[in-house]
C-alpha positions as CSV (number, residue, x, y, z in Angstrom):
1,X,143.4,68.5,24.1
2,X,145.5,69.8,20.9
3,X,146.9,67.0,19.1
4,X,149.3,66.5,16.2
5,X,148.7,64.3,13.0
6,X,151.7,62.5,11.7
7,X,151.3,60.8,7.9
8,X,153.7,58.4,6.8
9,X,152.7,57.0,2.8
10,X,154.8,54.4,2.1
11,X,155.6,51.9,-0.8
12,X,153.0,49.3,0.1
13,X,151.0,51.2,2.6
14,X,150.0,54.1,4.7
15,X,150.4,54.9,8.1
16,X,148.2,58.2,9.9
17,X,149.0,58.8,13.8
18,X,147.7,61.5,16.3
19,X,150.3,62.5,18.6
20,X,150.0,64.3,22.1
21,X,152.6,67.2,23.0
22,X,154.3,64.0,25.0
23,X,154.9,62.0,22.1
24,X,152.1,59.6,23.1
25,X,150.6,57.9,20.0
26,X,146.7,57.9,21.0
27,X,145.8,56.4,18.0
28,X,147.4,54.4,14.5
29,X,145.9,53.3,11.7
30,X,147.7,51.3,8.8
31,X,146.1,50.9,5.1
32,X,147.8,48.5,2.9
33,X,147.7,49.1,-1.2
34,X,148.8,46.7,-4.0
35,X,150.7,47.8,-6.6
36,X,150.5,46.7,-10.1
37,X,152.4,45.8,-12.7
38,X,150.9,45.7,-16.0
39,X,154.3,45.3,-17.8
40,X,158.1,44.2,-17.1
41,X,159.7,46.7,-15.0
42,X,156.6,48.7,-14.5
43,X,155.2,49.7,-11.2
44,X,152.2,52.0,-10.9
45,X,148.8,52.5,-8.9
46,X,146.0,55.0,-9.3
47,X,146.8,58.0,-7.7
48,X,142.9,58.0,-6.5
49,X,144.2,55.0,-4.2
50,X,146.4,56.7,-2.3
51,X,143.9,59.4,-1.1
52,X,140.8,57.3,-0.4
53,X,143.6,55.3,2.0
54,X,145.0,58.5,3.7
55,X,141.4,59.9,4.1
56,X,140.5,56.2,5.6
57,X,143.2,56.2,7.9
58,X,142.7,60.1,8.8
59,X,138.8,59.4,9.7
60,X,139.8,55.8,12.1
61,X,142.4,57.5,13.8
62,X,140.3,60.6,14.6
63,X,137.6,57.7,15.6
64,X,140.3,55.1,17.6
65,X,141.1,58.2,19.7
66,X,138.1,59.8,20.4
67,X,139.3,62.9,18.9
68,X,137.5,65.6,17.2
69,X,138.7,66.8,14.0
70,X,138.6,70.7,15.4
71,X,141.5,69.2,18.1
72,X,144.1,68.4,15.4
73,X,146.3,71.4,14.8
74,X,148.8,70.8,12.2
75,X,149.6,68.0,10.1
76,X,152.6,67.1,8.1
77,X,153.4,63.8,5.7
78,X,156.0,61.9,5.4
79,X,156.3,60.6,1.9
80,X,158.0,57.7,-0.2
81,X,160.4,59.7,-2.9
82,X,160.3,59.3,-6.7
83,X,157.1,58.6,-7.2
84,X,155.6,60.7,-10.0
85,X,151.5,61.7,-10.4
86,X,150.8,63.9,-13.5
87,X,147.9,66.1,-13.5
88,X,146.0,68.4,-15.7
89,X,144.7,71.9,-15.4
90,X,141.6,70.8,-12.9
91,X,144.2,68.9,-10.8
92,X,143.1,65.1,-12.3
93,X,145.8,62.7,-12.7
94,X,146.5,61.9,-16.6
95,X,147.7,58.5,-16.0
96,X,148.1,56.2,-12.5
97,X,151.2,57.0,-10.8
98,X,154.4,55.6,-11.8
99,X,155.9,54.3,-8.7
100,X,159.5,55.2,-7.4
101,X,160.5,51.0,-7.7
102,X,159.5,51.7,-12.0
103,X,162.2,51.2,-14.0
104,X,160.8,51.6,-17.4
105,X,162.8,55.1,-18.3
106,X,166.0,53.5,-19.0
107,X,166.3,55.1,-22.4
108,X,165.9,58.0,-20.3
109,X,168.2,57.6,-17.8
110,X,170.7,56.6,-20.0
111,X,170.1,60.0,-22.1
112,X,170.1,62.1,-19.1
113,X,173.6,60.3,-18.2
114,X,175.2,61.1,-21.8
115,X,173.9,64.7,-21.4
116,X,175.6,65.8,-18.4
117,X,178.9,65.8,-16.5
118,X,179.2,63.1,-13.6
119,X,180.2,65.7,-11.3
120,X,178.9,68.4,-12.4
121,X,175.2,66.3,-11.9
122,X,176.4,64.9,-8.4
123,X,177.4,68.0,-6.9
124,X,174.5,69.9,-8.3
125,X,171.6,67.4,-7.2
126,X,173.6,65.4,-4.7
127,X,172.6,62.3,-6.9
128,X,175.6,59.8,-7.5
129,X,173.8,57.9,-10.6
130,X,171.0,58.5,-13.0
131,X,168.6,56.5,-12.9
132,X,165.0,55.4,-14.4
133,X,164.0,55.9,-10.8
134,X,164.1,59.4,-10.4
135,X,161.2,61.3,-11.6
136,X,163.5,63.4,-14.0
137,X,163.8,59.9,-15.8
138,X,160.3,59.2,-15.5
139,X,159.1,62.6,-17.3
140,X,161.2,62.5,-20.1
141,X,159.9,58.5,-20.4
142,X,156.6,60.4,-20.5
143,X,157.7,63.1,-23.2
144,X,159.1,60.6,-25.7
145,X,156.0,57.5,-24.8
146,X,153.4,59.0,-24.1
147,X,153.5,62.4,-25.8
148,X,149.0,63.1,-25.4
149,X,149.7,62.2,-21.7
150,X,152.7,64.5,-21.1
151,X,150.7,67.4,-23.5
152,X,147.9,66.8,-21.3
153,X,150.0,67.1,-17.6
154,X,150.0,71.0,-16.5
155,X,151.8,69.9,-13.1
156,X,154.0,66.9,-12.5
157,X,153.6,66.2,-8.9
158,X,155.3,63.4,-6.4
159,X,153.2,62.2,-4.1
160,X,153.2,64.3,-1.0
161,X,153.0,67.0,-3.1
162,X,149.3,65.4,-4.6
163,X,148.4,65.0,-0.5
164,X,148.9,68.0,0.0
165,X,146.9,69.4,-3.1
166,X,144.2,67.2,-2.2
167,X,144.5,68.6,1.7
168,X,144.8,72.5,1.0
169,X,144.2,73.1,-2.9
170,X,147.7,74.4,-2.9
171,X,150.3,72.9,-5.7
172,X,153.9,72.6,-3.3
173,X,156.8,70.6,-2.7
174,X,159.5,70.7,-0.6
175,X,163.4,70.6,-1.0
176,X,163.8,67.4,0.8
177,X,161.4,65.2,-1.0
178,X,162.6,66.7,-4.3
179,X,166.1,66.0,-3.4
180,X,166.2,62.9,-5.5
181,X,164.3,64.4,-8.8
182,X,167.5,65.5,-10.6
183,X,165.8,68.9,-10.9
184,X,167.0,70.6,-7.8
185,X,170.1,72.3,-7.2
186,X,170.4,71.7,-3.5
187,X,173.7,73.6,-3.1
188,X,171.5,76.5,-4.0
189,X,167.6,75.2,-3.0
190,X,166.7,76.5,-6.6
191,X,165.3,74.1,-9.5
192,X,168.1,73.3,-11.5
193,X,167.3,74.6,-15.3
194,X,169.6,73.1,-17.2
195,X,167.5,69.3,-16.2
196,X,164.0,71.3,-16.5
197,X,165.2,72.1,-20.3
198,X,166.7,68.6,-21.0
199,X,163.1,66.9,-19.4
200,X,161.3,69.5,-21.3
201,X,159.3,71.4,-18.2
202,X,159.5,74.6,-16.4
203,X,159.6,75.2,-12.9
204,X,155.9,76.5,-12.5
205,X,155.0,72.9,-13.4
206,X,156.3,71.4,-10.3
207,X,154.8,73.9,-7.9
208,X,155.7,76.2,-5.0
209,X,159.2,75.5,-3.5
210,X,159.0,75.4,0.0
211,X,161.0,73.9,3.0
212,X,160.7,71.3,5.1
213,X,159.0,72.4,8.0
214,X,157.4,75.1,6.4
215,X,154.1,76.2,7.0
216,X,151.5,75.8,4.1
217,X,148.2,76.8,5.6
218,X,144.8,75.6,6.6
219,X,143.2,72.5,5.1
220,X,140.4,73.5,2.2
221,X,136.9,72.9,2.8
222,X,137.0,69.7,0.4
223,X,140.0,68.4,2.1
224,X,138.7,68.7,5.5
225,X,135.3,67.4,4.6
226,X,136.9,64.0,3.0
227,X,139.4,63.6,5.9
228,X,137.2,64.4,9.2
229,X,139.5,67.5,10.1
230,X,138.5,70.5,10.5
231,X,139.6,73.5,8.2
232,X,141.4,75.2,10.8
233,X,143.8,72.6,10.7
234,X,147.4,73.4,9.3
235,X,149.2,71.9,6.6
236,X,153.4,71.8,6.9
237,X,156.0,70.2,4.7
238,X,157.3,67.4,5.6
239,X,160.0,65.5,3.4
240,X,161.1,62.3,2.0
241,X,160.4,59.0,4.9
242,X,163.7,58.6,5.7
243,X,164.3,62.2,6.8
244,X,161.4,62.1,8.4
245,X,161.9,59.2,10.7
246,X,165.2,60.4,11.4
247,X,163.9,63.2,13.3
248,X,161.4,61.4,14.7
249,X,164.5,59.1,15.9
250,X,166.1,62.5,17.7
251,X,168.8,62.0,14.6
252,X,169.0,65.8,14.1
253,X,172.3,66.5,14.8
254,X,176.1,66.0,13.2
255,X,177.5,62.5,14.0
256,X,174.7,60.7,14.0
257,X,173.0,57.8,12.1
258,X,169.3,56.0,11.9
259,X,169.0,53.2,9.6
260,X,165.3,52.2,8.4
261,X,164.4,48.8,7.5
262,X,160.6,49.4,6.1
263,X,159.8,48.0,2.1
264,X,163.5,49.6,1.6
265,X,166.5,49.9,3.5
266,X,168.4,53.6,3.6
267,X,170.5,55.1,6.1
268,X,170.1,58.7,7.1
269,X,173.8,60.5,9.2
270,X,173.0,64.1,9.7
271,X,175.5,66.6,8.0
272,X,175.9,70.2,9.0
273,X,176.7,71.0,4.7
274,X,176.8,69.2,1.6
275,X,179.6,66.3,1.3
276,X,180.0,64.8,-1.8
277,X,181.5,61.1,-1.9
278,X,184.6,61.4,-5.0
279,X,184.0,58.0,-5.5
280,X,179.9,58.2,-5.8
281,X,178.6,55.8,-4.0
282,X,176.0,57.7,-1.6
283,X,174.4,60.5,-2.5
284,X,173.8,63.8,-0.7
285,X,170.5,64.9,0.1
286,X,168.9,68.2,1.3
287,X,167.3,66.9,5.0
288,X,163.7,67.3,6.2
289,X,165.9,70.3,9.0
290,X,165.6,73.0,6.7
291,X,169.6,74.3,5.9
292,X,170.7,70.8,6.9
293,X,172.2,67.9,4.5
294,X,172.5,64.3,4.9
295,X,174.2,61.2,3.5
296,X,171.5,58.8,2.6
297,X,172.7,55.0,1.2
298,X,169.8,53.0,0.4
299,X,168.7,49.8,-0.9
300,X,166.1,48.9,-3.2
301,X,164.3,46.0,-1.9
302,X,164.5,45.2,2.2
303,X,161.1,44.7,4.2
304,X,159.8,44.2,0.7
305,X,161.7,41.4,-0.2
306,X,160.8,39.7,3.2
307,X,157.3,40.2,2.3
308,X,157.2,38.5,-1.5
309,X,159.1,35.4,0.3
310,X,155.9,36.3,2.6
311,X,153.1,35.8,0.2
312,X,154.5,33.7,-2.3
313,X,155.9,31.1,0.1
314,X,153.8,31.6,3.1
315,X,150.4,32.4,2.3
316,X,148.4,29.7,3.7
317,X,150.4,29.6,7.1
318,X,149.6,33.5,7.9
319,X,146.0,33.1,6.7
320,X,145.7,30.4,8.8
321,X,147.7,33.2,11.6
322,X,145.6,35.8,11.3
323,X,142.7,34.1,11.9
324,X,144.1,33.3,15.7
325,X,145.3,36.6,15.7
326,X,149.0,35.5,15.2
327,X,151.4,37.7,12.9
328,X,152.4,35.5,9.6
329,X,156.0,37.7,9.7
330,X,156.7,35.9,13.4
331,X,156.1,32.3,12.2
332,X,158.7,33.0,9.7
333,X,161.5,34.3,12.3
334,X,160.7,32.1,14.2
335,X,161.7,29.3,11.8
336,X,164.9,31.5,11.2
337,X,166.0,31.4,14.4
338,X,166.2,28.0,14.9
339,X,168.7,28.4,11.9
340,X,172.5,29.1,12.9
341,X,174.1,32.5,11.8
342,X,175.9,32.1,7.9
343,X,172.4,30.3,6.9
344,X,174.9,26.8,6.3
345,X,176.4,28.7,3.4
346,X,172.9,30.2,1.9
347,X,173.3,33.5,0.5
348,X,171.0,35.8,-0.7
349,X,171.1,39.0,-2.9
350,X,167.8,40.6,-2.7
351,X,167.6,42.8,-5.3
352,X,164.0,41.5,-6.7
353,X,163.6,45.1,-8.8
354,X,167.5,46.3,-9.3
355,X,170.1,47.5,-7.1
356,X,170.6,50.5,-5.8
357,X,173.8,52.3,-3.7
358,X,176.4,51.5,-4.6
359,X,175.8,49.4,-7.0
360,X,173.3,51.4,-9.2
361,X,172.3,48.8,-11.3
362,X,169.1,48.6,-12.0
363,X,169.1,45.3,-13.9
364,X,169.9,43.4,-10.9
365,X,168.0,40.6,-9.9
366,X,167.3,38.3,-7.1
367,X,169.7,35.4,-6.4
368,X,169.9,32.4,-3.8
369,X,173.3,30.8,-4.0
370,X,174.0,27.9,-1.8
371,X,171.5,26.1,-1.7
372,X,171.3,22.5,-0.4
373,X,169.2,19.8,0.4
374,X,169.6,19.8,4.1
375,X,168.4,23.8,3.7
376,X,164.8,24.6,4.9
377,X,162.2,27.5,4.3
378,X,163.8,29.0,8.1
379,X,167.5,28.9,6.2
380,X,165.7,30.7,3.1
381,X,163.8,33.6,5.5
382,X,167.4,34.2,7.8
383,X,168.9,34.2,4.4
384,X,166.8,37.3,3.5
385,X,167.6,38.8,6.9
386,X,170.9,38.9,6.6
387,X,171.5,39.9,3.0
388,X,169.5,42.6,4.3
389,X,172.1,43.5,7.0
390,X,174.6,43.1,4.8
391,X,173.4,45.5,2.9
392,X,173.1,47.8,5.7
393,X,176.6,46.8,6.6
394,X,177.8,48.1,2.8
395,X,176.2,51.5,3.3
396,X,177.7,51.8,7.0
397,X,181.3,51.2,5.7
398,X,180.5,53.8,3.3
399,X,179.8,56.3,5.7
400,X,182.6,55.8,7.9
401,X,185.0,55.9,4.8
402,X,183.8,59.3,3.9
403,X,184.8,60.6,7.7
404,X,181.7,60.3,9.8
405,X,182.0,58.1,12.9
406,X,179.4,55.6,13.8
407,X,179.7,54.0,17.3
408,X,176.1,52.6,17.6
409,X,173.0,52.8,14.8
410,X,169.7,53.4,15.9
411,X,166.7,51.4,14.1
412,X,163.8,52.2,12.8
413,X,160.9,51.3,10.5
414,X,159.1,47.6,10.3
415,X,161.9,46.0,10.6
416,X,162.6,47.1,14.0
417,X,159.8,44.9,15.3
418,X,162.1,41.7,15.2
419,X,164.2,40.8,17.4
420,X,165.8,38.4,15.6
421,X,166.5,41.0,12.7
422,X,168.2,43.3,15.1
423,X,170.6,41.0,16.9
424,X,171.0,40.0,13.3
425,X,172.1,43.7,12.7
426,X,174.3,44.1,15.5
427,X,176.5,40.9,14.5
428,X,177.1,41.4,11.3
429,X,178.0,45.5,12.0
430,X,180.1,44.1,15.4
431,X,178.4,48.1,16.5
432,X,175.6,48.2,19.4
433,X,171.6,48.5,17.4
434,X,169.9,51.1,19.2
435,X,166.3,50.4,19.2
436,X,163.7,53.6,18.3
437,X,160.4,52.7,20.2
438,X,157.4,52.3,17.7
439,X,156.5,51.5,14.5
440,X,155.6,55.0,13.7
441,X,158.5,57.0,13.9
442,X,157.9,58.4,11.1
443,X,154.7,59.6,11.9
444,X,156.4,60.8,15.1
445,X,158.8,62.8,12.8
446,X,155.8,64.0,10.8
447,X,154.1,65.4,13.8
448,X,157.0,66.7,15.8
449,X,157.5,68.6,12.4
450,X,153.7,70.2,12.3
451,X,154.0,71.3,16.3
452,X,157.1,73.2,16.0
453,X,156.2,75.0,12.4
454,X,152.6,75.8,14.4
455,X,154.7,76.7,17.5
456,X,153.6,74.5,20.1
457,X,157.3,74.1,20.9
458,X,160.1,76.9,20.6
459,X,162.4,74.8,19.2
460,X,163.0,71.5,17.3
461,X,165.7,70.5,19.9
462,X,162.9,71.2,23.0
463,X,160.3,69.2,20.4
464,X,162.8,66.1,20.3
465,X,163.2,66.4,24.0
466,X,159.3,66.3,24.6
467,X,158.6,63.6,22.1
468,X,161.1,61.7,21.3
469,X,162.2,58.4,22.8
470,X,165.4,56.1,23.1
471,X,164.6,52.2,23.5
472,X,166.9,49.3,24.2
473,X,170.3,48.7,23.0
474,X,171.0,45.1,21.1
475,X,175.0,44.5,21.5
476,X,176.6,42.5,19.2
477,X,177.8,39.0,19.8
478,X,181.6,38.2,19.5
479,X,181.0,34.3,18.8
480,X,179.1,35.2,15.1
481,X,181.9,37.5,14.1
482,X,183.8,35.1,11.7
483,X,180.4,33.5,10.5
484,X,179.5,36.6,9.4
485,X,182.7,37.8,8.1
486,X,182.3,35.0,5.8
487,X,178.9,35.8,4.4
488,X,179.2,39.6,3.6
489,X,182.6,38.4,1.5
490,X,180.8,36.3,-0.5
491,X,177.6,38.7,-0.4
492,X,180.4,41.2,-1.9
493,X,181.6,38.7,-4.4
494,X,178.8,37.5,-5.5
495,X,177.3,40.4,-6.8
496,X,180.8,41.0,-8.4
497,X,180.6,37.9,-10.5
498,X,177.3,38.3,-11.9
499,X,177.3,42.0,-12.0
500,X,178.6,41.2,-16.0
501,X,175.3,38.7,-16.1
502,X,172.9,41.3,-14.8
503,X,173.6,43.4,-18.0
């Protein structure tokens, strides 16, 4: 049997999947990680971390399956964005990894904004805003704070690109996951030198440039030894999650939209070329289909903010629920669902680490308005899940204002899993919530990537058609219309008011 590997390293955790020709998953394997913060508006975790979990997961799939390593033929990742690992000349990170969610390069950000046009910088990186979340902030943070560390870094590397080092040997990146740097011109698919002199780099320190889809080559002996594969396995680019999953969805063609609800929310609608919003609210990024762009809204905090309530409110009922074998996350929608839609007036904005499109703020906080006496922990969890549908709500009216229809949205990601989150969805959009099967469509994507780069299928359409799935449709429900007319409007206005606050 020749199988595909699909990777899928997210914000909190990482996800490995072996894949069949059909699109059957024969085995997953999940490893959790937990960031740190050792200061206020810092994010960061050893970049060791994130390879001892992808070889862990690598090895139990190849062991849940019952497949030899020999079997696998290609593998591709599919890769949080932003999040910057600095190495020196023998390939050893010079500091833990600053996570995309890091916000400490304000000063950066702020320089970087002074320094260049608006538009100019939108229509040349497809990015709306600068912010300390892009990993042009984050290396001129490095240049002016840590000046021995940033002497030190030969190659500044995000983290697929540090997989795949560790996998092959090879130093690459691709055009999708570098979308979101500031240092690509993705008009052109060239770096972008004017931002490479302004951060103080040069190209050759970020790698190969390669596209999505690409093949790299076979796995090193020392990346096939840590892993379980074998070195005739082969390494393709892959891209940024969202992109990803969105081909793992079958989202690969114009007029179409997937929306992912995992630690973030973003929203992926195919384009055919660039299209730049005048008013800059969601930026354009190179897609994981090499020559193909996409609009791509996001949120900062989703799943994740679901998850803090999670562990800071919940802890002892899902350790209790684990140890019956009983997920802690469906004891909390289950509380929520006994809880009518508008929450009795409870609100939420979850931006627990700044908000993103189109906002762009990243000194936005967290806030519960509304609250009451009569309010219980099931009104706090639906609050979260609907502020996170509002959100999703924003981006969609985004996307329909710059011209592209969207009759239904198909769902993806953790958030997929409840059922209570989708019909949630569907209301507040009034649009039919196409459900993607799984939990690892990115994986999916990642895979479906590797077999057609290796040529197991002729095409990427006949690869979708093989492996790809459609689930069940959630319709919306005309009698929570008005409720939730109500709450996006004062979702809207409250960020309005305090929007002054936040900064």
């Amino acid at each position: 049997m020749v199988v595909f590997l699909g990777i899928d390293a997210g914000t909190t955790s990482l996800k490995a999947a072996l894949f069949d020709m059909t699109g059957r998953a024969l085995a997953v394997d999940l490893q959790e990680y937990q960031l740190k913060t050792p200061a206020p508006s810092w994010v960061e975790l050893e970049a060791e971390v994130y390879w001892q979990v992808c070889c862990r997961a690598i090895r139990n799939v190849l062991s849940r399956a019952n497949i030899e390593g020999r079997q696998v033929a290609a593998l591709a990742i599919s890769s949080q964005g932003e999040t910057l690992i600095p190495v020196d000349a023998d390939g050893q990170p010079t500091r833990p990894a600053i996570v995309w969610l890091d916000n400490r390069a304000t000063d950066a950000a702020e320089w970087i904004s002074s320094a260049f046009d608006a538009k100019v910088l939108h229509h040349t990186t497809g990015q709306v805003a600068v912010t300390p979340t892009w990993p042009a902030c984050k290396i001129l943070w490095m240049r002016r704070h840590e000046p021995d560390v940033f002497a030190r870094s030969v190659r500044f590397l995000l983290l697929e690109d540090y997989l795949l080092y560790r996998l092959t040997g090879r130093f690459v990146t691709e055009r999708c996951l570098q979308t979101s740097s500031l240092l690509l011109d993705i008009q052109s698919g060239t770096w972008w030198e004017p931002m490479l002199r302004e951060t103080g780099i040069t190209s050759e320190q970020l790698g190969e440039l390669m596209d999505p889809g690409e093949v790299i080559g076979p796995l090193s002996a020392d990346g096939a030894k840590a892993t379980g594969l074998a070195q005739s396995t082969v390494a393709v680019c892959g891209g940024m999650d969202v992109a990803v999953g969105a081909i793992g969805a079958g989202n690969t063609t114009p007029g179409m939209i997937t929306e992912t609800t995992g630690s973030v929310l973003a929203e992926l609608a195919t384009l055919e070329r660039p299209l730049f919003d005048p008013e800059r609210r969601a930026p354009c990024h190179y897609h994981a289909l090499a020559g193909r762009y996409c609009l791509l809204p996001w949120g900062q905090t989703a799943g994740m903010a679901l998850r803090w309530f999670r562990d800071q409110f919940f802890g002892l009922e899902c350790r209790v629920a684990e140890g019956v074998g009983i997920d802690g996350y469906d004891i909390m929608t289950g509380l929520a669902a006994q809880v009518p839609a508008g929450c009795d007036g409870l609100v939420v904005l979850p931006h627990l680490e700044g908000a993103a499109c189109p906002e762009f703020n990243p000194a936005a906080r967290a806030v519960f308005f509304g609250a009451t006496l009569r309010h219980t922990r099931g009104h706090f969890v639906r609050a979260i899940l609907e502020a996170v549908a509002y959100m999703l709500k924003r981006h969609v009216d985004i996307i329909e204002d710059l011209g592209v229809t969207v009759s239904e949205v198909s769902s993806l990601g953790g958030g997929a899993r409840s059922v209570l989150w989708l019909q949630i969805k569907a209301d507040v959009l009034q649009k039919p919530v196409v459900v993607v099967p799984g939990e690892e469509v990115a994986c999916l994507g990642a895979a479906l990537m590797a077999a057609v780069a290796t040529g197991a299928f002729s095409s990427l359409e006949e690869g979708v058609r093989q492996m790809v799935r459609r689930g069940e449709t959630v319709h919306p429900r005309e009698e929570h219309r008005l409720a939730y007319q109500k709450g996006y409007a004062t979702y809207i206005e409250l960020y309005e008011r305090l929007a002054p606050m936040f900064r």
